[in-house]
C-alpha positions, 0 to 999 in steps of 0.5 A, spaced: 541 462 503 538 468 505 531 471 503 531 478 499 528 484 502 521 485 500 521 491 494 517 497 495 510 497 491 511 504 489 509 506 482 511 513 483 503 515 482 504 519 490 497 521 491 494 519 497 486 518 496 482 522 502 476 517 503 481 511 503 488 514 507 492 510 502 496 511 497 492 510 489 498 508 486 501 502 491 495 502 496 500 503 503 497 508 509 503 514 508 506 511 514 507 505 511 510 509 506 515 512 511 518 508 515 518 502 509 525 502 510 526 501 516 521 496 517 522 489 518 522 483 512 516 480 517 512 488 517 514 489 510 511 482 507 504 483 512 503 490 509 505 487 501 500 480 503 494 486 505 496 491 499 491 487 493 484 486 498 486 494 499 486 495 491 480 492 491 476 495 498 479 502 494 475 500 487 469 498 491 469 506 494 471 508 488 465 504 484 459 507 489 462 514 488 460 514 482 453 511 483 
């Protein structure tokens, strides 16, 4: 049995955010974003498995901005 393509993350809230570089809604680099399709399986799961830590370094940003 062969493995599914990783799906895209995207939420289609397409903003990138100019502190971070990512997107706000799924957190890729607009690179990232670009080339998705034609990115290997192997690429596309690194860049998913790095997606949560980037949510989070994003709402510790967004947190000291508020302060």
């Amino acid at each position: 049995m062969s493995e599914s393509e990783p799906l895209s993350p995207c939420v289609a809230v397409c903003v990138l955010d100019p502190v971070t570089g990512y997107c706000r809604g799924c957190f890729r680099t607009i690179a990232e974003i670009s080339r998705w399709v034609l990115l290997e399986r192997a690429e596309k799961s690194r860049i998913l498995a790095a997606l949560p830590a980037r949510r989070q370094q994003a709402a510790g940003q967004r947190d000291e901005r508020l302060r």
